[in-house]
N, C-alpha and C positions, 0 to 999 in steps of 0.2 A: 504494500500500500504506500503510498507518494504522501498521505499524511501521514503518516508512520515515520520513514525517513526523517521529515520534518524536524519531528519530536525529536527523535536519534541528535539531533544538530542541536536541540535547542530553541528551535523554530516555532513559535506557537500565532496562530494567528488570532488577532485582537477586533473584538466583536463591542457594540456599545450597550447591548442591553442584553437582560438574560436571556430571553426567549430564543435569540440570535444563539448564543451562545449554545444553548440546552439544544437546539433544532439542530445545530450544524457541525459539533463537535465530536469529540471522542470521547468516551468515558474512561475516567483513569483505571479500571479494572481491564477494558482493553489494551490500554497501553500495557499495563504494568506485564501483561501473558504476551504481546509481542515484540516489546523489546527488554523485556528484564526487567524483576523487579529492583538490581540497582540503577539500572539506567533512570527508570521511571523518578525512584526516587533523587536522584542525580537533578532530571528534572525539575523536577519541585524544588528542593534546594536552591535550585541558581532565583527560582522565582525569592522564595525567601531572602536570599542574601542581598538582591537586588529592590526590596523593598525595605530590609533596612538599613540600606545605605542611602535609601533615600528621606530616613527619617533624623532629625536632629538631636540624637539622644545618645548619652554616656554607656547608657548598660544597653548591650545586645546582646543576642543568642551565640554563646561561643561554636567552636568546630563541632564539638561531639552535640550540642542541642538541635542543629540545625538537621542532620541527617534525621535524629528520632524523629523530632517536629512533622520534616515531610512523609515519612514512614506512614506516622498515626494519621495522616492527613488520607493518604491513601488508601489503609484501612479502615476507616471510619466513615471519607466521604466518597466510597468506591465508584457510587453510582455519579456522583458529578463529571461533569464532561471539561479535559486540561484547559480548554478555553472558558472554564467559569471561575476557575482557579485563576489565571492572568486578569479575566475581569475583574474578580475578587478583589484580587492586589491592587488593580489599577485606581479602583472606586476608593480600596483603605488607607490609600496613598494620599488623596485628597480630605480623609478624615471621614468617611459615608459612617463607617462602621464602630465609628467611636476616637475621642483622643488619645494619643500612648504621652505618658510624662514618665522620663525620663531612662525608662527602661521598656524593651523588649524581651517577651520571652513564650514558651508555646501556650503557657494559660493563657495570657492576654490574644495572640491569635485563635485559640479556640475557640472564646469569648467571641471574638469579631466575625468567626467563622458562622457561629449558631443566631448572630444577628444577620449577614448575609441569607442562611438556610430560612431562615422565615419570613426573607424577602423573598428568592428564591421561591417557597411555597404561597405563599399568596399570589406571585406573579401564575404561577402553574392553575391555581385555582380559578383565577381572573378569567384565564385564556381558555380554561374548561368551562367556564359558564358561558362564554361568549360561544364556543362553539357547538354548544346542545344550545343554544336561547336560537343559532342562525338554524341549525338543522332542524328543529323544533317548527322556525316560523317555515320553514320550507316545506317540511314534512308537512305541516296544518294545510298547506297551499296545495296538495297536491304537485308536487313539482316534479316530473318524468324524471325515473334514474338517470339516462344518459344525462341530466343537467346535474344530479346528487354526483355523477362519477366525473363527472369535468372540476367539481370543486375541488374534490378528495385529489385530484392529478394536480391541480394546481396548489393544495397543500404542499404535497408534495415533492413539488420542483420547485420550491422557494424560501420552504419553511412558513409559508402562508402568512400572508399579511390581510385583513380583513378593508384596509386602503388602497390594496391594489387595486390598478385600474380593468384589469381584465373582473376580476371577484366583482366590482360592482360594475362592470357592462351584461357580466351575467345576472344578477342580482335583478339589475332595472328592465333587464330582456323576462326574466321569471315573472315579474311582477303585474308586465303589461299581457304577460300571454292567459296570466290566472286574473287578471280585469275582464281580458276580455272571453271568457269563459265562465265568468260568473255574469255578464249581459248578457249573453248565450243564454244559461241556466238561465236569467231574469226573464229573457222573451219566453222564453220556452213555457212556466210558469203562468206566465201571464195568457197564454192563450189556451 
């Protein structure tokens, strides 16, 4: 795999939000089975080290803290994808996940990790209500599978954005086809 190698290098690609992130990444349990669990953890690490050299503080995580740190990271948050981990870091960098005074260390990133996971989780929640509420209002509409199976394919080649502009030429094409089929159904009724 070509994201694979990536990883192998160090190479992580940086996404702005989690959905982005969660859709399009790898999860550290895959990495960790195709390139080794020291690599993986190697990985993590450089993210570690690189975030706290970007912070202005006397006490950091010495040599032996930082390899456990990313260890537990990747057993604990196996299911996250290595691109939530740089977003992670990228957001703790600017202070999202809470302030650090004057020392680093793996309590205070686990802390900041368990305030990201219920960002995280609500963002998962958001995006499951929005799409039972859109298949819902389609479903109620009668809307022919081949329009249900052009969504799902567009999910899926994009990580689905509900502002896309194809999702709402379909959307406003569903709409006017089940108007006018309930004028239909109205004449029909009526006579």
């Amino acid at each position: 795999m070509k994201s694979l190698e990536l990883y192998k290098n160090g190479k992580i690609q940086i996404y702005s939000n989690i959905l982005e992130a969660i859709t399009k990444g790898t999860q550290l349990s895959v990495i960790k089975k195709n390139i080794g669990r020291l690599q993986a953890i190697a990985l993590i690490s450089k993210m570690i080290i690189e975030f706290q050299n970007n912070l202005n503080i006397e006490n950091k995580m010495t040599s032996d803290q930082i390899p456990f740190c990313a260890e537990e990271i990747i057993n604990i948050y196996w299911g996250f994808k290595i691109e939530e981990i740089r977003l992670f870091f990228n957001r703790a960098s600017i202070g999202r996940y809470g302030k650090i005074y004057n020392r680093f260390d793996c309590m205070i990133l686990f802390e900041m990790l368990e305030i990201y996971d219920k960002e995280r989780e609500s963002e998962l929640l958001k995006q499951h209500q929005i799409k039972k509420s859109v298949k819902t209002t389609l479903n109620e509409n009668k809307v022919p599978q081949i329009i249900l199976d052009k969504i799902d394919e567009l999910k899926k080649k994009s990580g689905f954005d509900y502002t896309d502009p194809e999702y709402l030429k379909i959307k406003s094409d569903i709409y006017k086809e089940n108007l006018k089929g309930n004028k239909k159904d109205d004449t029909r009724r009526e006579n």
